[in-house]
C-alpha positions as CSV (number, residue, x, y, z in Angstrom):
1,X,7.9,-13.0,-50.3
2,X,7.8,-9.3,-50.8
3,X,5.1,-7.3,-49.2
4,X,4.2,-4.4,-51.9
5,X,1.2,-4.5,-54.0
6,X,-1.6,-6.9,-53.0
7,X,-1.6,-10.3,-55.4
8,X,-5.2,-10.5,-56.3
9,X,-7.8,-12.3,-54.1
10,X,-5.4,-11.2,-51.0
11,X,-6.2,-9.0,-48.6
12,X,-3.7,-5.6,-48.2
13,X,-1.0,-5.6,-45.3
14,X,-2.7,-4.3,-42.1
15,X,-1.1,-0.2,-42.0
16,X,0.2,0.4,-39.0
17,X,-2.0,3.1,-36.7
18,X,-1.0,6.8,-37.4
19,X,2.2,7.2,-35.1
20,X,3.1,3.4,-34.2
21,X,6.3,2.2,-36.1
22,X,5.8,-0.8,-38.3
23,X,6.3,-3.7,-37.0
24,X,4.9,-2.3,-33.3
25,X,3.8,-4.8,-31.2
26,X,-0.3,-4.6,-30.0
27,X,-0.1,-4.4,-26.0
28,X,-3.3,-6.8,-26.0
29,X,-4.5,-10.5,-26.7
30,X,-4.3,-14.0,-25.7
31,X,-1.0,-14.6,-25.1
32,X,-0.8,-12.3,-22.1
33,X,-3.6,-14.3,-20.3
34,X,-2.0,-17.3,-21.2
35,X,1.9,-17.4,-21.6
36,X,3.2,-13.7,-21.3
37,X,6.7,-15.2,-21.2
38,X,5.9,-16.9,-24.7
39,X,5.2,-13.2,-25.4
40,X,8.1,-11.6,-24.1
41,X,10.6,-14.7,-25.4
42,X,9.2,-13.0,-29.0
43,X,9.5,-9.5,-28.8
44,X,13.0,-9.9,-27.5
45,X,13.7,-12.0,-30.1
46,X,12.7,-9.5,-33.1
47,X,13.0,-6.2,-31.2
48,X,15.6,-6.6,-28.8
49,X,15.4,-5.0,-25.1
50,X,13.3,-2.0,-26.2
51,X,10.4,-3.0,-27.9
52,X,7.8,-0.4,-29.9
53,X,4.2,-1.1,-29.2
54,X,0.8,-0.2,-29.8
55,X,-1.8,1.0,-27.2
56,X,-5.5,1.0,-27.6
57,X,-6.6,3.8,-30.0
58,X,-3.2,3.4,-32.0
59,X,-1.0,4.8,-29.2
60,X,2.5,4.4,-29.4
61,X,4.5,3.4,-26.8
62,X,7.8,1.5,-26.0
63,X,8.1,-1.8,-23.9
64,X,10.9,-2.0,-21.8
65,X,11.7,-5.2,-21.3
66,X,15.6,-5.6,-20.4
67,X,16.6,-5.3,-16.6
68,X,19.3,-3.3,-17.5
69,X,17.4,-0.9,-19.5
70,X,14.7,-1.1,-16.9
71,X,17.5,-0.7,-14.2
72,X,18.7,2.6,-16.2
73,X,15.4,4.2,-16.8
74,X,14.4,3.7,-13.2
75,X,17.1,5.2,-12.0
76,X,17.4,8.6,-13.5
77,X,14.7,10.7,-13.0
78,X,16.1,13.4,-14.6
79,X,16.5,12.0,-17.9
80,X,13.7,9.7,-17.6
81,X,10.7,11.7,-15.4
82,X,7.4,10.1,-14.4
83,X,5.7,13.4,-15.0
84,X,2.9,12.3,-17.5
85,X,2.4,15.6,-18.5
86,X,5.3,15.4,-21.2
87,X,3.9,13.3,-23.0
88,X,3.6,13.7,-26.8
89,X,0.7,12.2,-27.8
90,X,-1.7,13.4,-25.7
91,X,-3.4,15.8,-28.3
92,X,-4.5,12.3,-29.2
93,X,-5.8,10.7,-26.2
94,X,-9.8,10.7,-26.2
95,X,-11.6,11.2,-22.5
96,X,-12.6,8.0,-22.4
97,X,-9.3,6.1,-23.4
98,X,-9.6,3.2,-21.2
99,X,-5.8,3.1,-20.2
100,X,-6.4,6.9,-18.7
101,X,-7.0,5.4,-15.0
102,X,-3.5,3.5,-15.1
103,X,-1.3,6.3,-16.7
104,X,-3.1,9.1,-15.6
105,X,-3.1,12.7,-15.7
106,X,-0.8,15.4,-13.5
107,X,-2.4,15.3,-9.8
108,X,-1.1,16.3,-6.6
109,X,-0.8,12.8,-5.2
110,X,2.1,11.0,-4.8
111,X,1.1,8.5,-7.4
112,X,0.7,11.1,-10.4
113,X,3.1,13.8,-9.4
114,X,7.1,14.4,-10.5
115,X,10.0,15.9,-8.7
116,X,9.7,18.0,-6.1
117,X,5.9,17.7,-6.1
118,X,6.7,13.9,-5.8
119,X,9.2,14.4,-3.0
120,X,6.9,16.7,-1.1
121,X,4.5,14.0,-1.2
122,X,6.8,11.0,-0.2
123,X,7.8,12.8,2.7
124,X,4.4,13.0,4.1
125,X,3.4,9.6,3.2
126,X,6.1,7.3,3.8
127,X,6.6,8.0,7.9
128,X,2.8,8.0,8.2
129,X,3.4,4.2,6.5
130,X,6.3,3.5,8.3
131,X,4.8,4.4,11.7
132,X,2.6,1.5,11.2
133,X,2.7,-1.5,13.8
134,X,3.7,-4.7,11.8
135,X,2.3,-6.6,14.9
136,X,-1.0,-5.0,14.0
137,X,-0.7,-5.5,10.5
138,X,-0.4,-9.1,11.3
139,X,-3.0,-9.0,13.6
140,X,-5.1,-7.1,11.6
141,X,-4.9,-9.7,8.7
142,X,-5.2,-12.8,11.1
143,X,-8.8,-11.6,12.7
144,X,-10.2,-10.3,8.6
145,X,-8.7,-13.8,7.2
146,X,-10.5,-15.6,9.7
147,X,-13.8,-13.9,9.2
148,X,-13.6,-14.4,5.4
149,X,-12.9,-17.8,5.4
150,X,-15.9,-18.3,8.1
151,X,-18.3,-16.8,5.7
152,X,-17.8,-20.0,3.4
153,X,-15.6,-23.2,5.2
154,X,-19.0,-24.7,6.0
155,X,-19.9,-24.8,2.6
156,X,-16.7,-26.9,1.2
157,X,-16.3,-25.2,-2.0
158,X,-15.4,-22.1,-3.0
159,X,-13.9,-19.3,-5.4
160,X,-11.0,-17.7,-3.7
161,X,-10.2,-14.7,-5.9
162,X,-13.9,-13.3,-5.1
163,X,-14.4,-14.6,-1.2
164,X,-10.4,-14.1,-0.3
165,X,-8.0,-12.9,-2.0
166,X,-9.8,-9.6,-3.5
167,X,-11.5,-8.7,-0.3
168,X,-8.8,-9.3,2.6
169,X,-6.2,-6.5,1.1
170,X,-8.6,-3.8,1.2
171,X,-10.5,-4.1,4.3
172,X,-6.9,-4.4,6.2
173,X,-5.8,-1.3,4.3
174,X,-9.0,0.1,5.4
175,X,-8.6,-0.1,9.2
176,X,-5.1,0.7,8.4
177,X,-5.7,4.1,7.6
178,X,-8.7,4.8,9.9
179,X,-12.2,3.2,8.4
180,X,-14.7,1.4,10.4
181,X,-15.2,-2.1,9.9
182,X,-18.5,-1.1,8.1
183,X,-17.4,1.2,5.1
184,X,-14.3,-1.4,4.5
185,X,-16.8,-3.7,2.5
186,X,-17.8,-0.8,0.3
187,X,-14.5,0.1,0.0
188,X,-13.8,-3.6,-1.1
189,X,-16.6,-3.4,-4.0
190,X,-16.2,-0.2,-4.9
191,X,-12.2,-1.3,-5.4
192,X,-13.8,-3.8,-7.2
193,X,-15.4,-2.2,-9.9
194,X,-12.7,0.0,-10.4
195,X,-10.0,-3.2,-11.2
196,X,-13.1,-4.5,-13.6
197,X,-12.9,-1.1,-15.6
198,X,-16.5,-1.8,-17.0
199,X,-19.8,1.2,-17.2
200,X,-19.6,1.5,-13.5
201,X,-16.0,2.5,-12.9
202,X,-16.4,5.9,-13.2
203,X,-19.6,5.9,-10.2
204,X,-17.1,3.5,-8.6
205,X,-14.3,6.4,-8.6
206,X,-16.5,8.8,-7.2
207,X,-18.2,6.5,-4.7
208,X,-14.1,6.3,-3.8
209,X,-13.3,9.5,-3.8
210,X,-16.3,10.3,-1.4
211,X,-15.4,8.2,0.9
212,X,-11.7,9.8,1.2
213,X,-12.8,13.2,1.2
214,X,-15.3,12.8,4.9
215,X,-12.5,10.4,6.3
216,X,-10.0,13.4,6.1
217,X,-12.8,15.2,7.4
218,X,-13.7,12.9,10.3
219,X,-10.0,12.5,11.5
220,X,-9.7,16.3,11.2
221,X,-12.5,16.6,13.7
222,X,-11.3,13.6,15.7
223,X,-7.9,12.4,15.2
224,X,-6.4,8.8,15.9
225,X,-3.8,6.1,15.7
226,X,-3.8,5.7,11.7
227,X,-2.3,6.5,8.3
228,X,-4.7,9.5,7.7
229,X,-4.0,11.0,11.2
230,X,-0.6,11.5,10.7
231,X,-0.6,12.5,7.8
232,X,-2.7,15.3,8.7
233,X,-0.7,16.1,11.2
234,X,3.0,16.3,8.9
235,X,3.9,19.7,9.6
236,X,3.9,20.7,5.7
237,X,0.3,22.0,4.2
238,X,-1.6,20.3,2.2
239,X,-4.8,20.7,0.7
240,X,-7.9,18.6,1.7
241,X,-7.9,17.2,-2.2
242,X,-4.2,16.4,-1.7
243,X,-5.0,13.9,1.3
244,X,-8.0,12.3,-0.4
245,X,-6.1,11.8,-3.6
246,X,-2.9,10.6,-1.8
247,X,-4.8,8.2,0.5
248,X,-6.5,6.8,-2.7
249,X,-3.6,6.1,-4.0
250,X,-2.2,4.0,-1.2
251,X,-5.2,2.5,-0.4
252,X,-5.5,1.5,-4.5
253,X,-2.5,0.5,-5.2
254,X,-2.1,-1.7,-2.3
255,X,-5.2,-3.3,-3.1
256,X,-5.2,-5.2,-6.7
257,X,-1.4,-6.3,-6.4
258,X,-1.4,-7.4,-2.7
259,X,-4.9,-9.4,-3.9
260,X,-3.2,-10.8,-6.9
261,X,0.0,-11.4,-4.9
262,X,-2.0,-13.8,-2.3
263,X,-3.9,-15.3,-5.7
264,X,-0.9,-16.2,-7.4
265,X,1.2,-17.6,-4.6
266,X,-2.2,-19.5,-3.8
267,X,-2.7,-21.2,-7.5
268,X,1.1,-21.8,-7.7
269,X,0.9,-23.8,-4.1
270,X,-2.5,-25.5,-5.9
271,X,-0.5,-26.4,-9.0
272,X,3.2,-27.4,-8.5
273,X,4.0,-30.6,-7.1
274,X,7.0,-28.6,-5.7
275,X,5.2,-26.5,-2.9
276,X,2.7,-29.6,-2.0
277,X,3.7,-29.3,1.9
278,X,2.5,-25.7,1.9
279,X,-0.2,-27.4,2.0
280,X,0.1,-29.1,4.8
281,X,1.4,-25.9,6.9
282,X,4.8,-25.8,5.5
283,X,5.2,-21.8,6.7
284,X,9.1,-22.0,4.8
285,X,7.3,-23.3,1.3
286,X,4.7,-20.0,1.8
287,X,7.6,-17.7,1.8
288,X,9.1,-19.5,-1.8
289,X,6.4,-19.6,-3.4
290,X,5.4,-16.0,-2.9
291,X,9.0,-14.8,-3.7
292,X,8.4,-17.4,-6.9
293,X,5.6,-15.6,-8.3
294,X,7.6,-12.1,-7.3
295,X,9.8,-12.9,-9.8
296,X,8.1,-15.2,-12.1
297,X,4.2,-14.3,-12.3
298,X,4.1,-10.7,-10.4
299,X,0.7,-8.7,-10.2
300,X,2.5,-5.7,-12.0
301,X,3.5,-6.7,-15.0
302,X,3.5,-3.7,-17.2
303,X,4.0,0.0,-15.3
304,X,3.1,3.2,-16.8
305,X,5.2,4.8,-17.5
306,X,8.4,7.5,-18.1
307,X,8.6,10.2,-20.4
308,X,12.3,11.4,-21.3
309,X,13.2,15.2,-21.2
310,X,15.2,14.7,-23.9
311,X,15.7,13.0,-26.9
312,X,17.9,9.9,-25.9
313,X,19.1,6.1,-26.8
314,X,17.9,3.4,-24.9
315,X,19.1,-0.3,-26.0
316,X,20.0,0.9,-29.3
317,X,16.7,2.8,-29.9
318,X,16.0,6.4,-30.4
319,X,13.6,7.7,-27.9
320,X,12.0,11.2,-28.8
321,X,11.4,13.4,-26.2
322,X,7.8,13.1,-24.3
323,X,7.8,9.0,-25.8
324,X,5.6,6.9,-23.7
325,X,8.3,4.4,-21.8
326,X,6.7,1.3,-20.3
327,X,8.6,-0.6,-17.6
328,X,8.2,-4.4,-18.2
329,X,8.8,-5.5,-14.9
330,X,7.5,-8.8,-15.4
331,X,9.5,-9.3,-18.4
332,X,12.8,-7.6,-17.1
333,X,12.3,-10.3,-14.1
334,X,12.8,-13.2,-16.7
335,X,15.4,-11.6,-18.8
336,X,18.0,-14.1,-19.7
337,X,20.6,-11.9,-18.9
338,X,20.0,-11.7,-15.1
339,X,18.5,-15.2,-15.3
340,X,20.9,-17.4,-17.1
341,X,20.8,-20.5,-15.5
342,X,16.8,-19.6,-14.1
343,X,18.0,-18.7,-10.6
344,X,17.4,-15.1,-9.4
345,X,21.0,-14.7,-8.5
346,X,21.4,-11.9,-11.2
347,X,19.3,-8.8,-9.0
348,X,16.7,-8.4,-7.5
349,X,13.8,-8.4,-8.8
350,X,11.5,-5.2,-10.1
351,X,8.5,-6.5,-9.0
352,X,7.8,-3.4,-6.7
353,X,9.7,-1.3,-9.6
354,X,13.0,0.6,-8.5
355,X,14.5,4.0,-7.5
356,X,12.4,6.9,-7.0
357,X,9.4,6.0,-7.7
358,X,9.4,2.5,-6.8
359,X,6.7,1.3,-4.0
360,X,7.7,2.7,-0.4
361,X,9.7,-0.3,1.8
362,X,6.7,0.4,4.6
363,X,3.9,-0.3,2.0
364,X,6.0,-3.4,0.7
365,X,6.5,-4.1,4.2
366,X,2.7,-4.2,4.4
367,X,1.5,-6.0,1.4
368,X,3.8,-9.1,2.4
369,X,2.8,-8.8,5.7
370,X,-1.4,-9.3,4.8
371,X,-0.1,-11.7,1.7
372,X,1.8,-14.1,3.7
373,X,-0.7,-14.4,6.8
374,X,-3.5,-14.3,5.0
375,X,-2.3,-17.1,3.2
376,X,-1.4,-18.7,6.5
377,X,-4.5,-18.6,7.9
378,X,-5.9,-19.9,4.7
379,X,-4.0,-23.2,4.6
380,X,-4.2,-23.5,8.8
381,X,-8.3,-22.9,8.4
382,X,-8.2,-25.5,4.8
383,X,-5.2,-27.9,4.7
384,X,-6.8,-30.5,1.8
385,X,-7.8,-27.4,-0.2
386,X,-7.8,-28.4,-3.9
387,X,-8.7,-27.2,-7.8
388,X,-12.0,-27.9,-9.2
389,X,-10.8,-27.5,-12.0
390,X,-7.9,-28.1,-14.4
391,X,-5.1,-25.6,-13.7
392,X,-5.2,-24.9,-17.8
393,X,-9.1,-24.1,-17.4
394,X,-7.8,-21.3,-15.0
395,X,-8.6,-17.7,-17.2
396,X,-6.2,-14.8,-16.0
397,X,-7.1,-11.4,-16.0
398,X,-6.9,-9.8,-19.7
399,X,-4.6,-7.7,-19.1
400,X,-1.3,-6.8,-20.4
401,X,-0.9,-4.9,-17.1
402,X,-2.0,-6.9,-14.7
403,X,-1.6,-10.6,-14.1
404,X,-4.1,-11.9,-11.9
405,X,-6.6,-14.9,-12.1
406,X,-10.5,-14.2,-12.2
407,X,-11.0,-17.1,-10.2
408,X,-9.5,-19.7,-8.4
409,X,-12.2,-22.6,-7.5
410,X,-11.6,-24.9,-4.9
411,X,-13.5,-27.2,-3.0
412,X,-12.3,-28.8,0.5
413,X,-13.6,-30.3,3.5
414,X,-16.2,-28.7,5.3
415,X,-15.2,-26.8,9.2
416,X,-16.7,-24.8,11.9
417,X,-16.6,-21.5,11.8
418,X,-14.2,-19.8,14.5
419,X,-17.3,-18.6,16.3
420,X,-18.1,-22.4,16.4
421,X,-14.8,-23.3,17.9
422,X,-14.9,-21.0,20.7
């Protein structure tokens, strides 16, 4: 079948947008909520390892989705920068392009900043990070888990995603880096509608941002035993924007994943016959199943992004300099290559990225920390926890992004509360 003219009574061949290559791939619908593998199995079947897509607006990008390529972007920062601001097309980005949040603009932080400015950063932030206590971490998570789950265990049924797993990650980051117990439930909503991206994100970034900007101010006045303490006290100078907008980003990033870390491990102990003692306390089967979903259903799934400083080939493509380059972790994980015979004896997996930019070890450290006891406390508090549903009725986030379920309802016997027990 050729595709030129029309035939009558058929409609023309969809043009690609203005800058996407034919044939680019939309970075949006259905299959990414409900088989992104299906999705990746495809493109690396008709594009190969580096795969040209399109981004909302008609944005063009390219997906890549080998673990070598991801491997060799990821580790040459020279070639391949995350400094945003070389990127070509963005005389064509409108204010309000909705992926604007993820792949931001250039910032001091150490989430939007390149090369030195990133090192600078990284040196104030990750021993602040790494002088955390991972016996308070734990200890931290233990005494928020258990308040979450006594807000609903008399009740015997519940959505986890909303009255666990979204709330716990935040309000330990919160102590972590020096809130009261009080503003870490704000902090938790306004988190909240930041992930949902919907008419009240933007409030939701300033309500954030306010927050940030008087605790720098508070531990200025009255320093103590957390994240924003030391960092104020690194020897380096910083500005008072540059705190608020690094401790956003720590406190942000950590959020969503870590929460979608414990949801995933969660729904995979819920739907696998394979990781049925977990429910019965099996501590060994929480550990698989959370490196399982690491490497087979990870929050991250698409990162934003690199932009090479020079024209360049990259699995037989020809990247242009400033080119959008997104890091398909989740796809890179499940690479046949790496993963011949399914084992994940090929690597290790990307799910925290790799080299320079990749998540600190101390925040890593952290995440698995509030992941694994907070699902530890979850299955000690509710051992018969079960669906309500069918695990095919369970809707994912919509997200090429982000893989996450919106809710996870589960009903289970009804307990005390741990006030009740005392």
């Amino acid at each position: 079948m050729t595709t030129g003219s029309p035939s009558p009574g058929r409609a023309p061949d969809p043009v690609p947008p203005a800058g996407c290559p034919a044939g680019a791939v939309p970075l949006s619908g259905p299959g990414f909520q409900t088989d992104p593998q299906a999705v990746y199995r495809a493109m690396r079947r008709d594009h190969g390892s580096v795969v040209p897509v399109e981004l909302p607006g008609g944005l063009p990008a390219w997906l890549v989705i080998g673990y070598r390529e991801v491997h060799q972007v990821t580790s040459d920062g020279e070639l391949f920068p995350r400094d945003v601001g070389r990127w070509n097309q963005w005389p064509n980005v409108p204010d309000d392009w909705p992926l604007l949040p993820m792949v931001g603009r250039p910032l001091p932080s150490i989430y939007f900043s390149a090369g030195e400015e990133h090192r600078r950063h990284v040196r104030m932030v990750v021993p602040a990070l790494e002088a955390v206590d991972p016996f308070e971490v734990r200890a931290h998570a233990e005494q928020l888990a258990d308040r979450l789950v006594d807000a609903f265990c008399g009740r015997g049924t519940a959505d986890l995603v909303a009255a666990f797993c979204e709330p716990l990650p935040v309000l330990v980051l919160a102590r972590l880096v020096g809130f009261p117990d009080d503003e870490g439930a704000d902090i938790a909503r306004v988190l909240k509608d930041l992930a949902d991206g919907g008419p009240g994100a933007q409030e939701a970034h300033q309500r954030f941002a306010g927050h940030m900007a008087r605790l720098v101010a508070a531990k200025r006045a009255e320093p103590g035993d957390d994240v924003t303490s030391r960092m104020l006290a690194f020897p380096e100078e910083f500005t008072d924007e540059e705190y608020m907008l690094d401790l956003m980003a720590i406190t942000a990033a950590g959020h969503l994943t870590t929460a979608d870390w414990i949801g995933n491990s969660v729904r995979l102990m819920l739907t696998e016959d394979g990781f049925a003692d977990s429910m019965a306390g099996g501590r060994h089967s929480v550990a698989d199943a959370m490196t399982e979903v690491l490497w087979e259903d990870g929050p991250t799934q698409i990162l934003a992004g690199r932009w090479p400083a020079r024209d360049t080939r990259l699995g037989n493509r020809l990247i242009k300099a400033g080119d959008m380059l997104l890091l398909g972790l989740g796809a890179a994980n499940t690479d046949p290559l790496v993963r011949q015979d399914g084992s994940s004896g090929g690597g290790a997996h990307l799910a925290f990225s790799h080299g320079e930019y990749r998540c600190p070890f101390p925040a890593q450290e952290i995440a698995e920390i509030i992941a694994r006891t907070g699902i530890e406390v979850l299955l000690d508090r509710l051992p018969d926890l079960e669906l309500t549903v069918k695990p095919e009725e369970l809707v994912r986030r919509p997200s090429a992004f982000l893989r996450g379920s919106t809710a996870l309802p589960v009903r289970f016997t009804p307990v005390p509360t741990t006030g009740d027990l005392s």
